[in-house]
Structures are given as structure tokens and as C-alpha cells.
N, C-alpha and C positions, 0 to 999 in steps of 0.2 A: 495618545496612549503613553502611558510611563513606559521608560525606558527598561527598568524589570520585569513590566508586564508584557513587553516587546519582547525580548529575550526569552523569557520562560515561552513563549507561543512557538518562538522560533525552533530553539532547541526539542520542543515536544514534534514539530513538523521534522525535525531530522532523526529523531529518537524514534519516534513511532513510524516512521518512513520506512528507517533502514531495519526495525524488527520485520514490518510486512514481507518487506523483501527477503530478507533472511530465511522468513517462515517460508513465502513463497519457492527459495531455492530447494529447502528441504523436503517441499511436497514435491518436485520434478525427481528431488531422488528416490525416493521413497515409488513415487509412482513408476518410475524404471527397474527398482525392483518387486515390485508388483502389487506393492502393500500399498492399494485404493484408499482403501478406510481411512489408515494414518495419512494420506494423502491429501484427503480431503478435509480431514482434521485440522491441517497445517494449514491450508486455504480458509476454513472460517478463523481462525485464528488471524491469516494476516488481516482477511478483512475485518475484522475488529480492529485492528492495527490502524488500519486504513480510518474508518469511521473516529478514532482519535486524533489522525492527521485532519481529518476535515473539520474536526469542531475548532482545533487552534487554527486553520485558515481562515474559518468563519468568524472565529473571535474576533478577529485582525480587521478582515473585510467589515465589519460590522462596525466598530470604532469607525473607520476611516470613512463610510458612509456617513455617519450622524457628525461628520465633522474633524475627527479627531485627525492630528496627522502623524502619519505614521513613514517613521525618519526611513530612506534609504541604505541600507547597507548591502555589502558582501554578502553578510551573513544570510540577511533576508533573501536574498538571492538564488544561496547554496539551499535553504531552507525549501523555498519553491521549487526546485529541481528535483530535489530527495524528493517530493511528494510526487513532482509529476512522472519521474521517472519511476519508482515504487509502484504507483497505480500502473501504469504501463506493462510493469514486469507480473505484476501479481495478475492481471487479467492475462498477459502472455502462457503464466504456471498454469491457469486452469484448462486453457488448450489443450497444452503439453499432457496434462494428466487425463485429460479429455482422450489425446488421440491415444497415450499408451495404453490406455483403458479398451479403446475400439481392436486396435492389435491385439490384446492379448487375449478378449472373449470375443473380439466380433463386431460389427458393425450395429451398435443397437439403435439407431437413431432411425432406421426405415428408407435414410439418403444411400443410396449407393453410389 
């Protein structure tokens, strides 16, 4: 894998990482103060985020499957983190918005 095309994958995993999560924070606020809709708004939004973190992982894995080698860094590193940590948080947000959702109308799930 060329080393710009290394780069560009990377920075895209930390770019679209850290918007997920970003959106993700702003749907926990939003859902705290009671606006569902724009809440879950911000959640398909990171997960689009997300799905653009996974085609630059994939790109990566894919190269280095058919051969290609793909050099070790830091950076690479920091890059893998921002995504796995992003997905983590951004599945944490939909809980979040889940449960303030159950609090403020009620228990609609049938689980009590």
C-alpha cells in the first residue's frame, strides 16, 4: 500500500471516528433534554460516520490480505483506537437515548 494511500485511510479512521462520536455525544444531550427525534437523528448520522470508518479499515485489511504490506505506525495505531473506541461509544449513545426515552414516556419495550 503507498504510503499516501496509507495516510489518507488512516486519517479518514480518525476523522470519521471522532465525528461519530461527536454526533454520538450530542444525541445523549439532546436525548436528556427530551428531544428523541434530533436524538436519533444524530445517531443515524454517526452511524454513517461509522460505515465511513469501516470502508477505510476495510480498504487497509484488504490490501494487506492480497499481499500488500502495510507499514506499522503510531499513527495506525491511534487510528484503530478512534474507531474502536467511536463504535463503543456510539452503541453506548443509543442505550443512553434508549433509556432516557423509557423514563420520560415509560417502559415501551413489554420488559419490565
Amino acid at each position: 500500500m503507498e504510503q499516501n494511500e496509507q495516510l489518507e485511510s488512516i486519517m479518514g479512521l480518525i476523522m470519521h471516528g471522532g465525528t461519530a462520536k461527536s454526533h454520538a455525544v450530542e444525541a445523549i444531550a439532546l436525548a436528556k433534554e427530551g428531544n428523541f427525534a434530533a436524538a436519533k437523528e444524530k445517531l443515524r448520522i454517526a452511524d454513517e460516520e461509522l460505515i465511513h470508518t469501516h470502508h477505510a479499515q476495510s480498504g487497509m485489511l484488504t490490501k494487506e490480505a492480497q499481499g500488500q504490506k502495510i507499514p506499522f505506525s503510531l499513527l495506525l495505531v491511534h487510528g484503530q483506537d478512534h474507531l474502536m473506541t467511536s463504535i463503543t461509544f456510539v452503541d453506548l449513545a443509543k442505550e443512553i437515548v434508549s433509556l432516557y426515552e423509557q423514563l420520560k414516556y415509560g417502559n415501551k419495550t413489554g420488559c419490565d
